[in-house]
FITI-84123 format. One record per residue: z negated, x, y negated of N, C-alpha, C, O, CB in turn; residue number from 1; residue in one letter. Coordinates in Angstrom, 3 decimals. Glycine has a CB too. Example, Ala and Ser with C-alpha at 12.3 -4.5 7.8 and 13.67 -1.06 7.14 Angstrom:
% residues 2
NODE      n.w      n.u      n.v     ca.w     ca.u     ca.v      c.w      c.u      c.v      o.w      o.u      o.v     cb.w     cb.u     cb.v sevex bado
NODE   -7.800   13.190    5.690   -7.800   12.300    4.500   -7.800   13.200    3.300   -8.465   14.236    3.319   -9.046   11.308    4.473     1    A
NODE   -7.080   12.850    2.250   -7.140   13.670    1.060   -7.870   12.900   -0.030   -8.039   13.409   -1.138   -5.725   14.084    0.598     2    S
//
This chain:
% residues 74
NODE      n.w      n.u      n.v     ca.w     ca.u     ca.v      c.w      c.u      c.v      o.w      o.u      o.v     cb.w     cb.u     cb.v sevex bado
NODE -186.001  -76.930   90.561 -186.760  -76.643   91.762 -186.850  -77.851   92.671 -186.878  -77.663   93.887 -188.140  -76.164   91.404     1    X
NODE -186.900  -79.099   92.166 -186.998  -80.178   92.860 -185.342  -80.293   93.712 -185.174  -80.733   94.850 -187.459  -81.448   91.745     2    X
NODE -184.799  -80.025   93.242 -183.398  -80.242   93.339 -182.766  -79.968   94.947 -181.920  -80.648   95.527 -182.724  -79.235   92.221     3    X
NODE -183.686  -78.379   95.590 -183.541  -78.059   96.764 -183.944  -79.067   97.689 -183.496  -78.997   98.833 -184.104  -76.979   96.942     4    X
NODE -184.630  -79.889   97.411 -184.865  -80.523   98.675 -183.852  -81.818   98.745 -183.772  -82.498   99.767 -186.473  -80.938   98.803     5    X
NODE -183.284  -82.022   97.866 -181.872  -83.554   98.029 -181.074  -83.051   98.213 -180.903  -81.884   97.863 -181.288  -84.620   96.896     6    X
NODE -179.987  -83.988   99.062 -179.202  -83.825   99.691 -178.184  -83.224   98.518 -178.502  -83.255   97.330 -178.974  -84.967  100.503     7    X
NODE -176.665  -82.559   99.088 -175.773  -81.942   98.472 -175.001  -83.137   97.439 -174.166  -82.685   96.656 -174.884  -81.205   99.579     8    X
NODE -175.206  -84.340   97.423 -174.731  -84.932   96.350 -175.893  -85.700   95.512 -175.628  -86.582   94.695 -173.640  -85.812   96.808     9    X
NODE -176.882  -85.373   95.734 -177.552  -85.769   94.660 -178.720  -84.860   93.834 -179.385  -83.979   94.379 -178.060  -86.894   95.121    10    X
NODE -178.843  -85.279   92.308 -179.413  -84.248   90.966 -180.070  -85.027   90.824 -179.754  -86.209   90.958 -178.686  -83.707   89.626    11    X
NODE -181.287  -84.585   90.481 -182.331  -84.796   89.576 -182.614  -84.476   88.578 -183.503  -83.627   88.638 -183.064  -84.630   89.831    12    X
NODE -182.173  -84.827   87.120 -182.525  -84.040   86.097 -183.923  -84.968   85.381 -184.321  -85.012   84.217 -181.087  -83.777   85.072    13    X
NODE -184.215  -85.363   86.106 -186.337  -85.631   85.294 -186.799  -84.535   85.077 -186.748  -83.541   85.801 -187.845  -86.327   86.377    14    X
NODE -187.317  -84.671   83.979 -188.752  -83.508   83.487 -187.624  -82.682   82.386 -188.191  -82.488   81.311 -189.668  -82.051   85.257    15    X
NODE -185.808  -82.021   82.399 -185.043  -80.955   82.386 -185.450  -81.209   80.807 -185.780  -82.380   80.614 -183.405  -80.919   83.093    16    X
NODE -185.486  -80.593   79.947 -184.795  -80.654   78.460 -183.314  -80.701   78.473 -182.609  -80.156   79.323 -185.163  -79.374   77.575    17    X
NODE -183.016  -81.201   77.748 -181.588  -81.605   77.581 -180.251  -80.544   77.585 -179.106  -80.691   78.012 -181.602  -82.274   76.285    18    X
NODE -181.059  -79.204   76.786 -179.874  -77.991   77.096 -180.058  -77.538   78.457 -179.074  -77.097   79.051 -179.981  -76.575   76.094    19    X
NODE -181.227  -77.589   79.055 -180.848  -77.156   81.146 -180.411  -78.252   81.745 -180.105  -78.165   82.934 -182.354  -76.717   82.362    20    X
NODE -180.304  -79.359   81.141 -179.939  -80.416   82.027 -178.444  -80.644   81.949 -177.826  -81.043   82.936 -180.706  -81.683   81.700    21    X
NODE -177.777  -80.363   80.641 -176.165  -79.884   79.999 -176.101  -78.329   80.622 -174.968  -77.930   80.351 -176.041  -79.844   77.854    22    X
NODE -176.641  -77.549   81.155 -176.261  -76.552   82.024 -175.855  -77.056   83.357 -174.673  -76.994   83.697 -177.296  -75.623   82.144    23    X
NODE -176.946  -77.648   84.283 -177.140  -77.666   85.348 -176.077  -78.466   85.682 -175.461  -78.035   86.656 -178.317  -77.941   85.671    24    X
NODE -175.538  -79.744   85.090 -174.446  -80.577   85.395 -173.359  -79.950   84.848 -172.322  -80.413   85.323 -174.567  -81.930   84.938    25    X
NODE -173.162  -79.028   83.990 -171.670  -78.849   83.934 -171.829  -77.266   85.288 -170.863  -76.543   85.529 -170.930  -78.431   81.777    26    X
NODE -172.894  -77.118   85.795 -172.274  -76.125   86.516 -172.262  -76.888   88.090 -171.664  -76.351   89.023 -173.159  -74.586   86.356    27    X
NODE -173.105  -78.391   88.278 -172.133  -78.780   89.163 -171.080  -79.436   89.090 -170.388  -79.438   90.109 -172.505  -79.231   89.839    28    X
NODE -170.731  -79.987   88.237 -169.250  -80.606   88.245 -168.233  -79.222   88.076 -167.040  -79.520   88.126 -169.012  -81.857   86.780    29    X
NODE -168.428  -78.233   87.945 -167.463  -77.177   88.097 -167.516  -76.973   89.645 -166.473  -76.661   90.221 -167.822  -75.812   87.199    30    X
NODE -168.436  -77.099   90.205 -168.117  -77.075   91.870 -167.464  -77.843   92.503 -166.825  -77.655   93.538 -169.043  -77.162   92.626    31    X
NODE -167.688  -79.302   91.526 -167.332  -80.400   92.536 -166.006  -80.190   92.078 -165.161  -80.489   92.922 -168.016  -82.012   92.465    32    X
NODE -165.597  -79.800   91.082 -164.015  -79.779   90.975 -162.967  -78.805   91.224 -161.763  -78.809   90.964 -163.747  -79.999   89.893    33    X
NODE -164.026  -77.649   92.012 -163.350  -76.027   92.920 -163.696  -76.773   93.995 -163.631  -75.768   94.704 -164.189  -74.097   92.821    34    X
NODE -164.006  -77.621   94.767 -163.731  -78.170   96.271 -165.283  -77.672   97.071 -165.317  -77.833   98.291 -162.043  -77.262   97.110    35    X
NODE -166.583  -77.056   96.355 -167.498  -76.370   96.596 -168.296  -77.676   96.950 -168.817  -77.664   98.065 -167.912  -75.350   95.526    36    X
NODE -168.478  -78.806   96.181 -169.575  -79.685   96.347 -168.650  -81.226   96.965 -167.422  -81.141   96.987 -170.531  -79.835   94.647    37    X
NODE -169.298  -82.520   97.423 -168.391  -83.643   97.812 -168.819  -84.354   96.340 -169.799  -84.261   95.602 -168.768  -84.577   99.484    38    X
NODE -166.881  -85.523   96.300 -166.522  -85.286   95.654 -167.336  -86.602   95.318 -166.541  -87.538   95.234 -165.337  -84.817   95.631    39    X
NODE -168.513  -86.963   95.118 -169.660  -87.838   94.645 -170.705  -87.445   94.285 -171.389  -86.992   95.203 -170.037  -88.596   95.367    40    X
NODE -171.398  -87.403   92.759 -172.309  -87.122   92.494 -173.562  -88.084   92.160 -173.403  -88.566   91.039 -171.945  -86.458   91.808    41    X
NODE -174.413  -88.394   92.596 -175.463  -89.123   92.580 -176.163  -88.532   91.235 -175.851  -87.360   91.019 -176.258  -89.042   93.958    42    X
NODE -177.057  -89.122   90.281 -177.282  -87.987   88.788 -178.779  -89.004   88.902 -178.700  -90.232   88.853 -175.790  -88.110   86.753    43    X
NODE -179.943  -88.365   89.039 -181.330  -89.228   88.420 -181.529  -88.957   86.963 -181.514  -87.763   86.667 -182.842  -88.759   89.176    44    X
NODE -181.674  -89.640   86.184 -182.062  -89.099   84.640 -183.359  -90.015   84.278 -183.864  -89.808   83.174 -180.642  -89.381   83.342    45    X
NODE -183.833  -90.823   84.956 -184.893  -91.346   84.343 -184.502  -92.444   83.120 -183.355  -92.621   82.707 -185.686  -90.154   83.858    46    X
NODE -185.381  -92.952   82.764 -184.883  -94.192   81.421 -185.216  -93.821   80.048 -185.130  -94.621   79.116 -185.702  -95.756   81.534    47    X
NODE -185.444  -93.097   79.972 -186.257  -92.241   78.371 -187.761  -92.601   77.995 -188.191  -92.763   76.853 -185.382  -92.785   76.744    48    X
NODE -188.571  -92.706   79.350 -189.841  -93.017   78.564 -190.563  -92.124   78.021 -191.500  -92.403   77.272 -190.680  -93.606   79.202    49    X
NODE -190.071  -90.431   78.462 -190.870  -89.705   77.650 -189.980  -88.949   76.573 -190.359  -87.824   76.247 -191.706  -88.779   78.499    50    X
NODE -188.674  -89.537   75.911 -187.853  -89.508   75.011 -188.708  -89.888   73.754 -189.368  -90.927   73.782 -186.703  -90.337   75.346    51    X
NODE -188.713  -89.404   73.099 -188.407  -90.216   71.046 -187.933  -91.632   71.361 -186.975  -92.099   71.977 -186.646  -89.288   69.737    52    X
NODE -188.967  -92.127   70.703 -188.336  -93.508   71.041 -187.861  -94.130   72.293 -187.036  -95.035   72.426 -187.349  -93.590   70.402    53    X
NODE -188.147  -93.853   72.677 -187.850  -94.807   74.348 -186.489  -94.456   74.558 -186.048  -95.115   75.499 -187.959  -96.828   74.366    54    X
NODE -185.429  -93.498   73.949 -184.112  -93.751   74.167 -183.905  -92.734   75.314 -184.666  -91.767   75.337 -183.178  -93.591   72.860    55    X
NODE -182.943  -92.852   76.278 -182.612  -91.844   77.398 -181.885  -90.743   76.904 -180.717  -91.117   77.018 -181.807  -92.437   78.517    56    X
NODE -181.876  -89.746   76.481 -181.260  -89.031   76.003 -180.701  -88.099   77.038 -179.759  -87.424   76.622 -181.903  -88.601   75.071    57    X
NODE -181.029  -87.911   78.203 -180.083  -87.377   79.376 -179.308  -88.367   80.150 -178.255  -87.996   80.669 -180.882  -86.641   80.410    58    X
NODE -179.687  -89.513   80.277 -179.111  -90.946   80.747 -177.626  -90.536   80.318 -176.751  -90.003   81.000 -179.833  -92.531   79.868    59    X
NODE -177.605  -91.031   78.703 -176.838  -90.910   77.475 -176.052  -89.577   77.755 -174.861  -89.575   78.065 -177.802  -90.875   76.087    60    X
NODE -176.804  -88.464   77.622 -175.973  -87.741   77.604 -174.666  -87.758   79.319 -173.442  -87.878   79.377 -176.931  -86.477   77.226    61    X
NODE -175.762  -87.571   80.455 -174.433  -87.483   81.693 -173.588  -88.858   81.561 -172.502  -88.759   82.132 -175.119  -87.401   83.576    62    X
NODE -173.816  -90.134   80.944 -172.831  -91.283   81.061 -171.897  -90.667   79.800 -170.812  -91.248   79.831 -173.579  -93.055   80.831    63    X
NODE -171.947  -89.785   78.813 -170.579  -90.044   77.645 -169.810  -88.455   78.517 -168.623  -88.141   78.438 -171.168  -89.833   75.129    64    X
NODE -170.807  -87.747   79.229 -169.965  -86.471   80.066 -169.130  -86.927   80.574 -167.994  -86.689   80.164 -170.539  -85.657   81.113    65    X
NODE -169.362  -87.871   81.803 -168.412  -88.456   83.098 -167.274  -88.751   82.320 -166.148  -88.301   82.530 -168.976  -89.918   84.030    66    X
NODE -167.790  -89.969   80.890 -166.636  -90.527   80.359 -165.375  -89.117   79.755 -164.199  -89.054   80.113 -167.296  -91.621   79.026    67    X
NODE -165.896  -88.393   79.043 -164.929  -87.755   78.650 -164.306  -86.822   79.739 -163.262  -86.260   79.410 -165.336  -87.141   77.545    68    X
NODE -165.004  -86.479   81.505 -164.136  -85.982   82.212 -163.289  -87.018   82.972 -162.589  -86.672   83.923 -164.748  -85.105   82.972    69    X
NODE -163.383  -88.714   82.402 -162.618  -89.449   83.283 -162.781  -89.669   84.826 -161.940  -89.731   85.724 -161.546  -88.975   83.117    70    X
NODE -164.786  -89.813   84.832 -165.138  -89.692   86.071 -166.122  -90.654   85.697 -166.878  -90.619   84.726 -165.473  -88.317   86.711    71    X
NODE -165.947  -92.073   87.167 -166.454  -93.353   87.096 -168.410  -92.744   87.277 -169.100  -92.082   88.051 -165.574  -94.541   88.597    72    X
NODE -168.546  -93.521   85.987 -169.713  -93.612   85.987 -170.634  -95.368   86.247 -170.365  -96.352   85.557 -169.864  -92.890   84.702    73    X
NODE -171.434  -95.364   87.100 -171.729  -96.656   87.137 -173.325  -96.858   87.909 -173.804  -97.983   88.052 -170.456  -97.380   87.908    74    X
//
């Protein structure tokens, strides 16, 4: 819901649980790669403070995605 109000290249996945947040990005990188979205995605994930343990676990998860579609993450 937050999502409508940023611009067309940038996500917010704060607050998502991890299986809507592994929805929501693989159904935009399926756009961005049918020519639907530009071809830069901006991704917010937050740092994991309200993770188990302090670890980012959506951070984590969209940085090993990019890697295995061979899309610069940085």
């Amino acid at each position: 819901r937050f999502n409508k109000y940023l611009d067309s290249d940038v996500m917010d996945l704060h607050y998502l649980p991890k299986s809507v947040a592994e929805t929501v990005l693989e159904k935009r990188m399926k756009e961005i790669r049918n020519g639907l979205r530009p071809n830069v995605l901006y991704v917010c994930t937050g740092v994991g403070n309200g993770s188990r343990n302090g670890v980012p676990i959506i951070k984590n998860y969209v940085i090993e995605k990019a890697e295995l579609e061979g899309i610069d993450c940085t």
